[in-house]
PDB file of N, CA, C and O in Angstrom:
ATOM      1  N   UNK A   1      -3.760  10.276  -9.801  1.00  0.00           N
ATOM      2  CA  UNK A   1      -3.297   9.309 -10.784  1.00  0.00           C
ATOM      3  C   UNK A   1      -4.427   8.332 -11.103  1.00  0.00           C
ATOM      4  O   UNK A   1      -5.273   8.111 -10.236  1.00  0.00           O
ATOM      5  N   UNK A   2      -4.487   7.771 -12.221  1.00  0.00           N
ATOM      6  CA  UNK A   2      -4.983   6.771 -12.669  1.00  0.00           C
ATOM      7  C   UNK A   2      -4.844   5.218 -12.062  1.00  0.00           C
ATOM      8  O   UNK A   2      -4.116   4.764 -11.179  1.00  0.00           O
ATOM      9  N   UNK A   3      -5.616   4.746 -12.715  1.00  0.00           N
ATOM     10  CA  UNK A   3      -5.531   2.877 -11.980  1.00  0.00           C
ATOM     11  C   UNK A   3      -3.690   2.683 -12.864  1.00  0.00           C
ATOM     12  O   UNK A   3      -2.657   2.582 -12.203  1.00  0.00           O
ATOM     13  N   UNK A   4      -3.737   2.677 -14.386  1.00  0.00           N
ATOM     14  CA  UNK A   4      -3.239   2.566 -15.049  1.00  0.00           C
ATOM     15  C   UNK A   4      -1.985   3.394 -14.988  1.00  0.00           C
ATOM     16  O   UNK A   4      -1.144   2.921 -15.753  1.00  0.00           O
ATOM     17  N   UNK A   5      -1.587   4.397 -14.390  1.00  0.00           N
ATOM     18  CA  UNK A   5      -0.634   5.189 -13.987  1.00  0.00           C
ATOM     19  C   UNK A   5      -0.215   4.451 -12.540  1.00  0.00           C
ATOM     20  O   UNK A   5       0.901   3.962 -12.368  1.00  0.00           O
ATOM     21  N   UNK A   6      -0.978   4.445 -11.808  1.00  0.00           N
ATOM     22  CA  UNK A   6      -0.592   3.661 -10.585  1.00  0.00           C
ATOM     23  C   UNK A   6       0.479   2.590 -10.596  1.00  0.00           C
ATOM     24  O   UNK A   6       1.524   2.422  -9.966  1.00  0.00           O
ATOM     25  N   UNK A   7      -0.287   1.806 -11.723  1.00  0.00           N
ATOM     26  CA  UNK A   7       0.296   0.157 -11.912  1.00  0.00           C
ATOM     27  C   UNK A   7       1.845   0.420 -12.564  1.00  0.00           C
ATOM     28  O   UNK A   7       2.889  -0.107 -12.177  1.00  0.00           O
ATOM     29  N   UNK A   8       1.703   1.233 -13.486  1.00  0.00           N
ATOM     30  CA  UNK A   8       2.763   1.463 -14.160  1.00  0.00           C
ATOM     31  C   UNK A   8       4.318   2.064 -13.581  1.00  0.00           C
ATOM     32  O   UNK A   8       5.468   1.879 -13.980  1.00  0.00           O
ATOM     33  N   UNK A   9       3.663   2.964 -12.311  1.00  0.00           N
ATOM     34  CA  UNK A   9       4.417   3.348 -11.024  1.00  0.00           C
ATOM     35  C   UNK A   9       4.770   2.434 -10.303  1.00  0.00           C
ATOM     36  O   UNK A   9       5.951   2.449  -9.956  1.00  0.00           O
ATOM     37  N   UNK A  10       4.146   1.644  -9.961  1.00  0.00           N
ATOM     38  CA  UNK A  10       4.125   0.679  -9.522  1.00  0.00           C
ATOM     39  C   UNK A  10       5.375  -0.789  -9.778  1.00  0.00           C
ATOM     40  O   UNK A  10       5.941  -1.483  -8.933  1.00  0.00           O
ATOM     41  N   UNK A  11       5.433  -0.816 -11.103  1.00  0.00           N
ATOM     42  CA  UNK A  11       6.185  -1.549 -11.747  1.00  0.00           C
ATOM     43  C   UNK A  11       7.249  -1.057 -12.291  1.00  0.00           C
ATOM     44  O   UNK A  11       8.160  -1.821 -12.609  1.00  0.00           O
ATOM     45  N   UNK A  12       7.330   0.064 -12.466  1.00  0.00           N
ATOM     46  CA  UNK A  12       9.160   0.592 -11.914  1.00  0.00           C
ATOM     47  C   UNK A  12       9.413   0.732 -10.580  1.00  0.00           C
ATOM     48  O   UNK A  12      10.556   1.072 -10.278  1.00  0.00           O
ATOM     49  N   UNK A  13       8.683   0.565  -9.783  1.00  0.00           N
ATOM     50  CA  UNK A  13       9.388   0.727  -8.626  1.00  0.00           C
ATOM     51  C   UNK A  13       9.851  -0.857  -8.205  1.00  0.00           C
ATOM     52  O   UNK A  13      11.006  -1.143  -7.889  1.00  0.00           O
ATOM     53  N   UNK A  14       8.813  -1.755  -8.260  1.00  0.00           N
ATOM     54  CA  UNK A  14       9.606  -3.187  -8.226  1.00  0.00           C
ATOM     55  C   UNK A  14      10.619  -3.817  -9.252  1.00  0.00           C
ATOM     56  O   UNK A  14      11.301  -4.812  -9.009  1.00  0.00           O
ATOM     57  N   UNK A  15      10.628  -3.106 -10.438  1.00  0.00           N
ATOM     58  CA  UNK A  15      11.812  -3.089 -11.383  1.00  0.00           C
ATOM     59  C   UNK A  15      13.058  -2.488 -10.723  1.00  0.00           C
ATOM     60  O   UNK A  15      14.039  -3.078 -10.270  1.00  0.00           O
ATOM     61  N   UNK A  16      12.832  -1.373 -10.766  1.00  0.00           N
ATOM     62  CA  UNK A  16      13.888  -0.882  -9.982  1.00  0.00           C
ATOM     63  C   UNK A  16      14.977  -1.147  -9.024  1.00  0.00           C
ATOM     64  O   UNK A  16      16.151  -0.776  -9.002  1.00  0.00           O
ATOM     65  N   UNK A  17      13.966  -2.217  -7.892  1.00  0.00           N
ATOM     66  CA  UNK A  17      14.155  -2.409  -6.434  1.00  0.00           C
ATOM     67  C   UNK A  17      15.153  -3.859  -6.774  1.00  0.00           C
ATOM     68  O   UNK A  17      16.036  -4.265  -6.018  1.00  0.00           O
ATOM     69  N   UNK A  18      14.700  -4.597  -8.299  1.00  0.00           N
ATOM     70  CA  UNK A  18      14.895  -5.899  -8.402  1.00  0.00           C
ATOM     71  C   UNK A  18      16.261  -5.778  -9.240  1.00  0.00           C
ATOM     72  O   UNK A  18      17.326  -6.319  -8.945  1.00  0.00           O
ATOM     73  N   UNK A  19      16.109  -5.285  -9.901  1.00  0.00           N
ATOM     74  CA  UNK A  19      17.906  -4.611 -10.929  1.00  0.00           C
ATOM     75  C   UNK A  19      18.493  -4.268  -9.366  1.00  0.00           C
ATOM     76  O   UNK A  19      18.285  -5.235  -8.632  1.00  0.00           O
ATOM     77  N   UNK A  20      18.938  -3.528  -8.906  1.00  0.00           N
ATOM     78  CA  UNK A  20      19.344  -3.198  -8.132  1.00  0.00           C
ATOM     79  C   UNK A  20      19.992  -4.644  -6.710  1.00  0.00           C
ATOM     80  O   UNK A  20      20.873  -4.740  -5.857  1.00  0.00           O
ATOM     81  N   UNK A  21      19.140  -5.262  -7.123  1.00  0.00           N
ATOM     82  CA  UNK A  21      19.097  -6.247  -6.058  1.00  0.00           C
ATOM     83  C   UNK A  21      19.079  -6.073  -4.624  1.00  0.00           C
ATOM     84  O   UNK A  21      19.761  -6.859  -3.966  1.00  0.00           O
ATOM     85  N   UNK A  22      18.226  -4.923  -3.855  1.00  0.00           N
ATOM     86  CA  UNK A  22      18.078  -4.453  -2.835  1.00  0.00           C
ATOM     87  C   UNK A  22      19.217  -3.762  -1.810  1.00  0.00           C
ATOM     88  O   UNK A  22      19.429  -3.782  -0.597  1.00  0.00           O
ATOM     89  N   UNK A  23      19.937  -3.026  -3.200  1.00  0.00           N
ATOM     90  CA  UNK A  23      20.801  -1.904  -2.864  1.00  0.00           C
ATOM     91  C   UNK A  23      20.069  -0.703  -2.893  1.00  0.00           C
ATOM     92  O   UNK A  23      20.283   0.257  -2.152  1.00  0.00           O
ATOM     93  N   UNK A  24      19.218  -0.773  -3.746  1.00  0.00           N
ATOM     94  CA  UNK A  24      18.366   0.801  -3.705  1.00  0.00           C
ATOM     95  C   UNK A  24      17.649   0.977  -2.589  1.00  0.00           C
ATOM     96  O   UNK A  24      17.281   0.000  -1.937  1.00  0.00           O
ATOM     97  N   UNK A  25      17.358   2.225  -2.225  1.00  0.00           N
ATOM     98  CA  UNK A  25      16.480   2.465  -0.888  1.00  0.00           C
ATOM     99  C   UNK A  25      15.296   2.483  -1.502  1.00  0.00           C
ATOM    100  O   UNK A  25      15.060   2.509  -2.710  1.00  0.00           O
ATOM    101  N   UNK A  26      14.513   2.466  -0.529  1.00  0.00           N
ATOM    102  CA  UNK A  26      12.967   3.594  -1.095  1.00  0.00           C
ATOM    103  C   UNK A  26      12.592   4.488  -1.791  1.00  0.00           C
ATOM    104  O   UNK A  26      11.752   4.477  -2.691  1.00  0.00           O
ATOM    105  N   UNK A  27      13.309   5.434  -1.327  1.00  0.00           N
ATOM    106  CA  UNK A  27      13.599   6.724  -1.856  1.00  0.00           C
ATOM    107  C   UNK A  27      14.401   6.805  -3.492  1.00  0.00           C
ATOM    108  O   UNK A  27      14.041   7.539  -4.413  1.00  0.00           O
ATOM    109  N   UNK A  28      15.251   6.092  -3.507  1.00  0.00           N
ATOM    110  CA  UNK A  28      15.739   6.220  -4.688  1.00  0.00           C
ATOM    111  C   UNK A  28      14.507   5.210  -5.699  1.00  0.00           C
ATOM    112  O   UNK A  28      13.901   5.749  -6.625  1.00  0.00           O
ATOM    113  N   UNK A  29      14.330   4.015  -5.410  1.00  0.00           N
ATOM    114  CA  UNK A  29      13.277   3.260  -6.525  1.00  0.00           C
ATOM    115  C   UNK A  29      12.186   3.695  -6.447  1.00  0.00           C
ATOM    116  O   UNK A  29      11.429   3.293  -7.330  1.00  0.00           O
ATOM    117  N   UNK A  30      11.478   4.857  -5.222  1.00  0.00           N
ATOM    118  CA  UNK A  30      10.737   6.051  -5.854  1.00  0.00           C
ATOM    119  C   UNK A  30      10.773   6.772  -6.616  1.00  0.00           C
ATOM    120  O   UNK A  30       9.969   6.891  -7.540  1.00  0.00           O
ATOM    121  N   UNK A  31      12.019   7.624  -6.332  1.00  0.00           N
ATOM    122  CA  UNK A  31      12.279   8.685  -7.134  1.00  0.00           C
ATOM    123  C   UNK A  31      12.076   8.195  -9.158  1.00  0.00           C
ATOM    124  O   UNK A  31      11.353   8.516 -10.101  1.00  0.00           O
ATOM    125  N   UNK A  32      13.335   7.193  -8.857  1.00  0.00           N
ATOM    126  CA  UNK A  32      12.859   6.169 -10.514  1.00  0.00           C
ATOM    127  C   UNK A  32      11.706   6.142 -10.599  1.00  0.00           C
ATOM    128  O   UNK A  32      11.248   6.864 -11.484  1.00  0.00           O
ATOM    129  N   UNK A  33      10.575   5.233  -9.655  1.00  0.00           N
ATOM    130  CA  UNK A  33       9.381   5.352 -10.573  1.00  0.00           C
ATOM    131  C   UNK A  33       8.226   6.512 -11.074  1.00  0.00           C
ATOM    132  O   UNK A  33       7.353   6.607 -11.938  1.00  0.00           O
ATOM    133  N   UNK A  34       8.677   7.157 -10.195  1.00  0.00           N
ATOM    134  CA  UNK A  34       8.046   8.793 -10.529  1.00  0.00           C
ATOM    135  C   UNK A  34       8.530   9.570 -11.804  1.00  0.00           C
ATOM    136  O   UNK A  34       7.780  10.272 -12.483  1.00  0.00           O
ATOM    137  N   UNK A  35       9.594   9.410 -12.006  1.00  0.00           N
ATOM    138  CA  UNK A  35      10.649   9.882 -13.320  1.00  0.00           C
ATOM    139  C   UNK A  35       9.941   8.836 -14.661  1.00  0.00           C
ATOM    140  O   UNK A  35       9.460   9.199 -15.734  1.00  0.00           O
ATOM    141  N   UNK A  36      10.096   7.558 -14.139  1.00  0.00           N
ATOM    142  CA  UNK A  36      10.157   6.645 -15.260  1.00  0.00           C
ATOM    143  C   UNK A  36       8.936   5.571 -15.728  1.00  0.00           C
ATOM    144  O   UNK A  36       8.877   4.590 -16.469  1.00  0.00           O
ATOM    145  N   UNK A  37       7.962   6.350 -14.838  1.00  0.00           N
ATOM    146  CA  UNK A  37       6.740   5.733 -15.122  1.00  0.00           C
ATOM    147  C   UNK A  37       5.712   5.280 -16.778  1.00  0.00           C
ATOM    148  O   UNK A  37       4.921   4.411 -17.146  1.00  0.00           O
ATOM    149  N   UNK A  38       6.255   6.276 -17.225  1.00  0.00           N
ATOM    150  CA  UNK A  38       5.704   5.955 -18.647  1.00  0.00           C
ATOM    151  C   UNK A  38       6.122   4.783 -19.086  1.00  0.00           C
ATOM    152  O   UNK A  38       5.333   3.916 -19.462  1.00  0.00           O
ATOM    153  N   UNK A  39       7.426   4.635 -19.083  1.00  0.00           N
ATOM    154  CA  UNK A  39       8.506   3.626 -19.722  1.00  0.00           C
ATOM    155  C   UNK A  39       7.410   2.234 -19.765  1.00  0.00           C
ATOM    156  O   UNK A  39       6.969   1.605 -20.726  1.00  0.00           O
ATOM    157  N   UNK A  40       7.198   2.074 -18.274  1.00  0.00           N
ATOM    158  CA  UNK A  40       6.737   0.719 -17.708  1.00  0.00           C
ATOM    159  C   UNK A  40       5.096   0.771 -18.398  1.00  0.00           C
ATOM    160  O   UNK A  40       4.507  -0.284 -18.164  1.00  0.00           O
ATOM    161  N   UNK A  41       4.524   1.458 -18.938  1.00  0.00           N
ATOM    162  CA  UNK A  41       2.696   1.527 -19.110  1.00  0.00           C
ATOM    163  C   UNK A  41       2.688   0.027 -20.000  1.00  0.00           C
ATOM    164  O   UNK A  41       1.620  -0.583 -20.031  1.00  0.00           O
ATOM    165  N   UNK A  42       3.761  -0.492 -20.641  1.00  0.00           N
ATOM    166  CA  UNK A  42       2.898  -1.586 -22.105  1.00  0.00           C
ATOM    167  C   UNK A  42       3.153  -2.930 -20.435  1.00  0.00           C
ATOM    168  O   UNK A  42       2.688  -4.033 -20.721  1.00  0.00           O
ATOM    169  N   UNK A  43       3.658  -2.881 -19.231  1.00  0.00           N
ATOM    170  CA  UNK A  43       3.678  -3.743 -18.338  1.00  0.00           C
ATOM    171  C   UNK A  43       2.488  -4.091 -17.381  1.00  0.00           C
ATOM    172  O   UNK A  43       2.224  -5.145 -16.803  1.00  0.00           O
ATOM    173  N   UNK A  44       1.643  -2.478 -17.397  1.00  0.00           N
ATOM    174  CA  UNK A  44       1.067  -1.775 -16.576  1.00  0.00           C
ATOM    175  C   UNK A  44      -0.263  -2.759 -16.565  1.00  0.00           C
ATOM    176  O   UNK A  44      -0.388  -3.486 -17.551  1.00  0.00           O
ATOM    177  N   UNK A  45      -1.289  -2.841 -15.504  1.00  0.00           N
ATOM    178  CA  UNK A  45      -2.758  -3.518 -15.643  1.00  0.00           C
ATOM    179  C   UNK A  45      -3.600  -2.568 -15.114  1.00  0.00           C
ATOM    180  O   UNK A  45      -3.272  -2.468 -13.932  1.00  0.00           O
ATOM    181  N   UNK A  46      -4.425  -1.885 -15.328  1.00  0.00           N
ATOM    182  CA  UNK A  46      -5.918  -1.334 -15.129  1.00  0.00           C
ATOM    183  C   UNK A  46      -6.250  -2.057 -13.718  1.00  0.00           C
ATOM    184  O   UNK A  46      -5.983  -1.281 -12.801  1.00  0.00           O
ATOM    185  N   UNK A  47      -6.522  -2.733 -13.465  1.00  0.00           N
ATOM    186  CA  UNK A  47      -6.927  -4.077 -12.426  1.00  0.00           C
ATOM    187  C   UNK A  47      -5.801  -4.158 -10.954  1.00  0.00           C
ATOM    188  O   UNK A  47      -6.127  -4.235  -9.769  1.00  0.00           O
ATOM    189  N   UNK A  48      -4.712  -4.118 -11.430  1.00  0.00           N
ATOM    190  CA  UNK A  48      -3.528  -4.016 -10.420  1.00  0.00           C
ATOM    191  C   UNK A  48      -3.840  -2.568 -10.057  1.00  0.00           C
ATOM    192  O   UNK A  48      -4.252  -2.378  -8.912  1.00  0.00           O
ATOM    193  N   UNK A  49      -3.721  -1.670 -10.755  1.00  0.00           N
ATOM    194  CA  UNK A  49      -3.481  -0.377 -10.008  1.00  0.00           C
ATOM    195  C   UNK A  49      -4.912   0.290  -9.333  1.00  0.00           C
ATOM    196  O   UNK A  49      -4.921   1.193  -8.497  1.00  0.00           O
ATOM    197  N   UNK A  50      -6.067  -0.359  -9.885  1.00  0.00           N
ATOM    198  CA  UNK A  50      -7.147  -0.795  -8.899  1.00  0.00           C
ATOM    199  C   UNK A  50      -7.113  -1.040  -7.584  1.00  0.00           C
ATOM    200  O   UNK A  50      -7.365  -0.301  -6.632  1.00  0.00           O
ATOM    201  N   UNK A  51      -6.764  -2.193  -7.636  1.00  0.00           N
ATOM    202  CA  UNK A  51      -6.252  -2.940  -6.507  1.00  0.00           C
ATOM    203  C   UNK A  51      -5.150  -2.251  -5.603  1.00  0.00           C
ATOM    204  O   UNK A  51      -4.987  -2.467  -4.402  1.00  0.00           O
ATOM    205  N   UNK A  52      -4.519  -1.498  -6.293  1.00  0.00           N
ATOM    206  CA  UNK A  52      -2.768  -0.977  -5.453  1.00  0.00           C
ATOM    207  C   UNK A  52      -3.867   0.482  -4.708  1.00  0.00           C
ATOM    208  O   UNK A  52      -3.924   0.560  -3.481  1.00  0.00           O
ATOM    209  N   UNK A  53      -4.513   1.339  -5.429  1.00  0.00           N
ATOM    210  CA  UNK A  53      -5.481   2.365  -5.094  1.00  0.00           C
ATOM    211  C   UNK A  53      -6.507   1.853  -3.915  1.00  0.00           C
ATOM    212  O   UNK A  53      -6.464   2.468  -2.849  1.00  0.00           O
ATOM    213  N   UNK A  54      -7.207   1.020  -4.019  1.00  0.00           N
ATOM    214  CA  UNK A  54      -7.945   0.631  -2.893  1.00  0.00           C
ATOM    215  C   UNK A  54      -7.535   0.217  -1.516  1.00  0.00           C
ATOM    216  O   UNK A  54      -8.141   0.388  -0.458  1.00  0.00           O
ATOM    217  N   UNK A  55      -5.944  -0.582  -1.825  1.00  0.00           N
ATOM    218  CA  UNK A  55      -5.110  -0.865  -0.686  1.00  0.00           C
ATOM    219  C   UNK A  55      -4.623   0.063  -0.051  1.00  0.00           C
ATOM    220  O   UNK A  55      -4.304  -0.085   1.129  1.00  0.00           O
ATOM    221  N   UNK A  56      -4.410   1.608  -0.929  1.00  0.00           N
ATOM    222  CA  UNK A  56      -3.927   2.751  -0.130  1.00  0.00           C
ATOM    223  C   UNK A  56      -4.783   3.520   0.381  1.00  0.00           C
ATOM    224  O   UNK A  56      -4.591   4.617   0.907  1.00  0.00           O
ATOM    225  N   UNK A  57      -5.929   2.848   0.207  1.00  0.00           N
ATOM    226  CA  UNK A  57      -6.697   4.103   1.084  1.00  0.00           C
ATOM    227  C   UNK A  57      -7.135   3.530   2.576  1.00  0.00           C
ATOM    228  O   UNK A  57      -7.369   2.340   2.788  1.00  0.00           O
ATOM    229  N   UNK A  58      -7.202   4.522   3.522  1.00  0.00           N
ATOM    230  CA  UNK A  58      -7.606   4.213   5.210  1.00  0.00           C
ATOM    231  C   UNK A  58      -8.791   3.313   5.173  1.00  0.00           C
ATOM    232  O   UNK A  58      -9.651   3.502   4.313  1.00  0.00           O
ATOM    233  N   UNK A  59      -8.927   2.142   6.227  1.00  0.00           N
ATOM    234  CA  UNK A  59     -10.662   1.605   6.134  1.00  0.00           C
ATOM    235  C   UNK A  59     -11.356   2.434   7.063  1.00  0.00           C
ATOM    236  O   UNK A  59     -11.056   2.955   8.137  1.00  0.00           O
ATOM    237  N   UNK A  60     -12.241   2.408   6.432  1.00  0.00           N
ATOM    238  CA  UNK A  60     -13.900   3.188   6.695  1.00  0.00           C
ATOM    239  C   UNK A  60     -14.238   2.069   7.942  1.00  0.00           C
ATOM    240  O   UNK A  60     -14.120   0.881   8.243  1.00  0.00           O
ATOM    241  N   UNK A  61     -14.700   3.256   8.380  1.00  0.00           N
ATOM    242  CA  UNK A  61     -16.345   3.194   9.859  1.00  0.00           C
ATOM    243  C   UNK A  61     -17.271   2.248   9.479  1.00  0.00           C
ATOM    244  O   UNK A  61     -17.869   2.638   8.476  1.00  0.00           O
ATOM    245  N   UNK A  62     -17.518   1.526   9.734  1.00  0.00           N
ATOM    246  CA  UNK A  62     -18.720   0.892   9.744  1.00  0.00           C
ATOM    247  C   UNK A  62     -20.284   1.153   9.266  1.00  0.00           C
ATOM    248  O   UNK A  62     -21.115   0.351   8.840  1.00  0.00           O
ATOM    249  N   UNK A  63     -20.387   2.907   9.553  1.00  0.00           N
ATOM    250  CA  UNK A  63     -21.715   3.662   9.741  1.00  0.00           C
ATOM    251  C   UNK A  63     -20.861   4.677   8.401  1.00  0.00           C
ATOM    252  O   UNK A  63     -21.405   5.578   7.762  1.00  0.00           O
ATOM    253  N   UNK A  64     -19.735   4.309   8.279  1.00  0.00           N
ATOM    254  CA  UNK A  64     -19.178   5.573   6.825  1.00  0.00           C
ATOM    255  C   UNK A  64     -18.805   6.707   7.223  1.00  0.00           C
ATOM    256  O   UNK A  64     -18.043   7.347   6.499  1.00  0.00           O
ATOM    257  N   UNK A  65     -19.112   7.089   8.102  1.00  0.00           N
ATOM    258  CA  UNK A  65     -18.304   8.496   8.664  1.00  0.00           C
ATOM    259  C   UNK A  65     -16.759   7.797   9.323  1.00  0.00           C
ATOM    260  O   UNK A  65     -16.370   6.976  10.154  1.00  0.00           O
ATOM    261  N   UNK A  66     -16.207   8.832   8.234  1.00  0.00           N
ATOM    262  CA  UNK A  66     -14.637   8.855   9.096  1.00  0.00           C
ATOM    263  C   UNK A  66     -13.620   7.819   8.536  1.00  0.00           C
ATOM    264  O   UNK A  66     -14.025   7.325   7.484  1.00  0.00           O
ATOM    265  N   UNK A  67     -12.355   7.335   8.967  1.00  0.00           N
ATOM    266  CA  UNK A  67     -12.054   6.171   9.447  1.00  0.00           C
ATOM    267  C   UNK A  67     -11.603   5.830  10.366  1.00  0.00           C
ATOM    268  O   UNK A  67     -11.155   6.506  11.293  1.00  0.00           O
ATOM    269  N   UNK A  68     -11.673   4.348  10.202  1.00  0.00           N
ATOM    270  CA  UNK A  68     -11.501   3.542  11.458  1.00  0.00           C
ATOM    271  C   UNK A  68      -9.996   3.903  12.123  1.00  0.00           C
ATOM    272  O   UNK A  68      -8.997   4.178  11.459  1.00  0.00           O
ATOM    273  N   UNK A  69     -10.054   3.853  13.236  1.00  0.00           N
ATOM    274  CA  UNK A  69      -8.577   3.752  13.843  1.00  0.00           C
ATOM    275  C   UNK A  69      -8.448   2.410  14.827  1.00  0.00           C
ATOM    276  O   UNK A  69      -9.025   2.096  15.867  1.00  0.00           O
ATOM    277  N   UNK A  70      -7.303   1.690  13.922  1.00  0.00           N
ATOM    278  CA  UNK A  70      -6.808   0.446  14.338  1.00  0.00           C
ATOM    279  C   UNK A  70      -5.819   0.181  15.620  1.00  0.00           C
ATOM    280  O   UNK A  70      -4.623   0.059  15.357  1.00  0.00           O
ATOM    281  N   UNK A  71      -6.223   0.086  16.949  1.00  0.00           N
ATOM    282  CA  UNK A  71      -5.170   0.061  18.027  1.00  0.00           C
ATOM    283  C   UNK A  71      -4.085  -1.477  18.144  1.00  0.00           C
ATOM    284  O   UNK A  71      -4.618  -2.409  18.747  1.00  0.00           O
ATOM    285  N   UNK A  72      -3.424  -1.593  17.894  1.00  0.00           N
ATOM    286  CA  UNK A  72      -2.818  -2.948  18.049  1.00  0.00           C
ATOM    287  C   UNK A  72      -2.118  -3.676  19.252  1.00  0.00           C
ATOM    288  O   UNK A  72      -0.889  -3.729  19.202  1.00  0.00           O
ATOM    289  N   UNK A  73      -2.798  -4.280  20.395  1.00  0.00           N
ATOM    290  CA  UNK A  73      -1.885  -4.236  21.232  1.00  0.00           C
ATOM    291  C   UNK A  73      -1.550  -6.196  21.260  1.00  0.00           C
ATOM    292  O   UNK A  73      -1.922  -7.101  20.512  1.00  0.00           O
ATOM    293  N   UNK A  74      -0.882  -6.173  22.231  1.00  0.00           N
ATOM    294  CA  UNK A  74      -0.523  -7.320  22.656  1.00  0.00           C
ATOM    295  C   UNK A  74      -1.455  -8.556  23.235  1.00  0.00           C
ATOM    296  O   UNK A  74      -2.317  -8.276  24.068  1.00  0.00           O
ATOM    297  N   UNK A  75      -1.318  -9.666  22.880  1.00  0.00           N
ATOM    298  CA  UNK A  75      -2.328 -10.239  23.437  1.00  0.00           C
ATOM    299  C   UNK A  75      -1.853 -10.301  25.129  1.00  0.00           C
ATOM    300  O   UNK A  75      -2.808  -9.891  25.788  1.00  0.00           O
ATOM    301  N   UNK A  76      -0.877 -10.621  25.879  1.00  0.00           N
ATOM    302  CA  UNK A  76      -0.392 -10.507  27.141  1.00  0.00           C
ATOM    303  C   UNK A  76      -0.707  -9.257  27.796  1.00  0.00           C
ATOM    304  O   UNK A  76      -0.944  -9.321  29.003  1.00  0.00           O
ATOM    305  N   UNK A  77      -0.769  -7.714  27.008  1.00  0.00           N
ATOM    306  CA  UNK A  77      -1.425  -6.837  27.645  1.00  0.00           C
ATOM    307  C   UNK A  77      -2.329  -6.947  27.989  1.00  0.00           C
ATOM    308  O   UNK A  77      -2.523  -6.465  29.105  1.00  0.00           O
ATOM    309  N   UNK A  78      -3.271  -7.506  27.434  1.00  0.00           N
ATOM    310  CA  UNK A  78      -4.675  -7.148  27.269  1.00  0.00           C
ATOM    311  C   UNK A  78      -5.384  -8.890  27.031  1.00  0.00           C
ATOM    312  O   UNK A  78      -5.713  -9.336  25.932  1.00  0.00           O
ATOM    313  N   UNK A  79      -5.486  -9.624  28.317  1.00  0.00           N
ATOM    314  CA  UNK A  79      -6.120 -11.059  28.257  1.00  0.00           C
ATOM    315  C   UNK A  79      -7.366 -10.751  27.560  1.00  0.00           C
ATOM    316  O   UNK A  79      -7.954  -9.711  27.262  1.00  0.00           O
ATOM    317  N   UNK A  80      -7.646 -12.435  27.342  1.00  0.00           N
ATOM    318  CA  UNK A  80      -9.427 -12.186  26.636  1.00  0.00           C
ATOM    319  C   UNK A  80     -10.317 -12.085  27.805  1.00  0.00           C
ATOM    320  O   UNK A  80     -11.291 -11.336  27.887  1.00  0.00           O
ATOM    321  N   UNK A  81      -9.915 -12.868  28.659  1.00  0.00           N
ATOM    322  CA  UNK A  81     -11.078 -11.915  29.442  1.00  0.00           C
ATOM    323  C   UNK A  81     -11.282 -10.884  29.982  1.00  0.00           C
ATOM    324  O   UNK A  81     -12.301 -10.863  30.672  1.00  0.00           O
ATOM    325  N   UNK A  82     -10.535  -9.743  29.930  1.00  0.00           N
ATOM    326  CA  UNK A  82     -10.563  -9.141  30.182  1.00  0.00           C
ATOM    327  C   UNK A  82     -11.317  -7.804  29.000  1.00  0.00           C
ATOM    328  O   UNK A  82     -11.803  -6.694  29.219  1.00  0.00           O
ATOM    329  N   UNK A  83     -11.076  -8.675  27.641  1.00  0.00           N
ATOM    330  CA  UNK A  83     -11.981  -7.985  26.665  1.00  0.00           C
ATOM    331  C   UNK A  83     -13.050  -8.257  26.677  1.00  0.00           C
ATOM    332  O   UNK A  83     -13.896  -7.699  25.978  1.00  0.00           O
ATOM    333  N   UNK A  84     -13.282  -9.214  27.503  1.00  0.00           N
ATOM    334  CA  UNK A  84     -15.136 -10.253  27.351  1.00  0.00           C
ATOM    335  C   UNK A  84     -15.936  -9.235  28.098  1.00  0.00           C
ATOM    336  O   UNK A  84     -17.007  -8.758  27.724  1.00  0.00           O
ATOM    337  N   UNK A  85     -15.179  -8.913  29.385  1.00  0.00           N
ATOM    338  CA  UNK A  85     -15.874  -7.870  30.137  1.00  0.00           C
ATOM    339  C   UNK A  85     -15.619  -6.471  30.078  1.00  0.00           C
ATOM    340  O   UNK A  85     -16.138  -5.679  30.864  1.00  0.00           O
ATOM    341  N   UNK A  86     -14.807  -6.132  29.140  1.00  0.00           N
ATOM    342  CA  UNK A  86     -14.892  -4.837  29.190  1.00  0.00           C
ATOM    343  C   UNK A  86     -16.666  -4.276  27.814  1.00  0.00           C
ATOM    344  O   UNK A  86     -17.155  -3.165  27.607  1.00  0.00           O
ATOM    345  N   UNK A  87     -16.947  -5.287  27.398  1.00  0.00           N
ATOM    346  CA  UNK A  87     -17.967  -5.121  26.310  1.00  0.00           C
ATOM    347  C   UNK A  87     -19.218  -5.547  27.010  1.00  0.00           C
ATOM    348  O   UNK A  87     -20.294  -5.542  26.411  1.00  0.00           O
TER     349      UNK A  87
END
């Protein structure tokens, strides 16, 4: 898809979600914006669906190979000092 297809997807699906008043699932204000994406294009921004495209993609390595994999733990698991010295 396009930046401009994105956005436009994009904005039926928060149309959707907002008529509805958060009776629709996911799945259904997907399904709408996949169906009804054209509708929304004169709403649509080049720039947003930029932006919506870059947010969906994984972050990159540092060195560019690959991506990164993000572990999330607890700060109580895992004290700081115990990160001071593990480096």
């Amino acid at each position: 898809m396009n930046p401009l297809e994105v956005s436009a997807c994009f904005a039926a699906y928060v149309w959707c979600s907002e008529v509805r008043r958060g009776k629709a699932t996911h799945d259904e204000a997907a399904r709408f914006a996949r169906a009804n994406w054209a509708t929304f294009l004169p709403a649509a921004h080049t720039g947003w669906g930029r932006l919506l495209m870059r947010l969906a993609k994984p972050p990159r390595r540092a060195d560019g190979r690959g991506t990164l994999r993000l572990y999330a733990e607890r700060a109580g698991e895992r004290p700081i000092e115990g990160m001071a010295e593990a480096i």
